[in-house]
N, C-alpha and C positions, 0 to 999 in steps of 0.2 A: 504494500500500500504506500501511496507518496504522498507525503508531510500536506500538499496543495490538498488533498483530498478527504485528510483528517481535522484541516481545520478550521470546518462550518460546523462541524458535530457538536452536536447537545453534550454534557456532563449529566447520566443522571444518576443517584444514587440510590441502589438494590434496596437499602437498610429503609427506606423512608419514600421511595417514592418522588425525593423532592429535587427538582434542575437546577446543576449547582454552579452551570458557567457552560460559556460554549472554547472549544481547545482554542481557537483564533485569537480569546482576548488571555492565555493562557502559556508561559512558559515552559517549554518542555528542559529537563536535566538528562546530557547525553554523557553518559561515559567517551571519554576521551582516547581511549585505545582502542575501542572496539565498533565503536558509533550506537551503538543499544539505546533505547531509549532508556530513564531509570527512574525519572518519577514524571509527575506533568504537576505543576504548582498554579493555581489559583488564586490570584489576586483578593487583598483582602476587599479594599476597599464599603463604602456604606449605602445605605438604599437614598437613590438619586440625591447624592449629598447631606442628607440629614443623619442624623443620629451617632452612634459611638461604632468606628471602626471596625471591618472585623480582621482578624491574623489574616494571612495568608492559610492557601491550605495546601500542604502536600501528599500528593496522590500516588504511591508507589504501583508502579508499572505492573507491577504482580496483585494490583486490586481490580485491573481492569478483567469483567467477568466476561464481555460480549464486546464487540464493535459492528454496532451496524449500517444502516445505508443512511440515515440522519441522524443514530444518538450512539454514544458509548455509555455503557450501563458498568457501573463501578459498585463495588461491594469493600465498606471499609471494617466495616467489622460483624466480620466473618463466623456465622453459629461458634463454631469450636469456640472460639473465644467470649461472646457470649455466655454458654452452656457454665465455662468455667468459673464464670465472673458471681455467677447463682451460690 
């Protein structure tokens, strides 16, 4: 797949349902030796300028569950981890 092609795509996440950025307005973290993608980071920024900032978010390459024809569907925390937190 080529970087032009991934980034109009939706961010949605597994856990909630909720869209969390689209890749375009999104910096990708490429390993330097090898070109691998290894996270995609989301700007924190706040809703249309009001209110209290949020972090950035970092997305490890290995949360990505699916990539499709408009959205990439991400899972950040994962049942196992979940299950264990009980």
């Amino acid at each position: 797949m080529r970087l032009s092609e991934l980034g109009g795509k939706e961010i949605i996440g597994l856990d909630n349902g909720e869209k969390m950025g689209v890749i375009s307005d999104s910096d990708l973290v490429i390993h330097p030796e090898n070109g691998a993608i290894q996270s995609i980071i989301l700007p924190g920024g706040s809703f249309f300028g009001f209110g209290k900032k949020r972090e950035d978010l970092v997305i490890p390459w290995s949360s990505i569950v699916k990539i499709g024809p408009d959205m990439v569907i991400i899972q950040l925390n994962a049942p196992e981890a979940q299950a264990s937190q009980k």
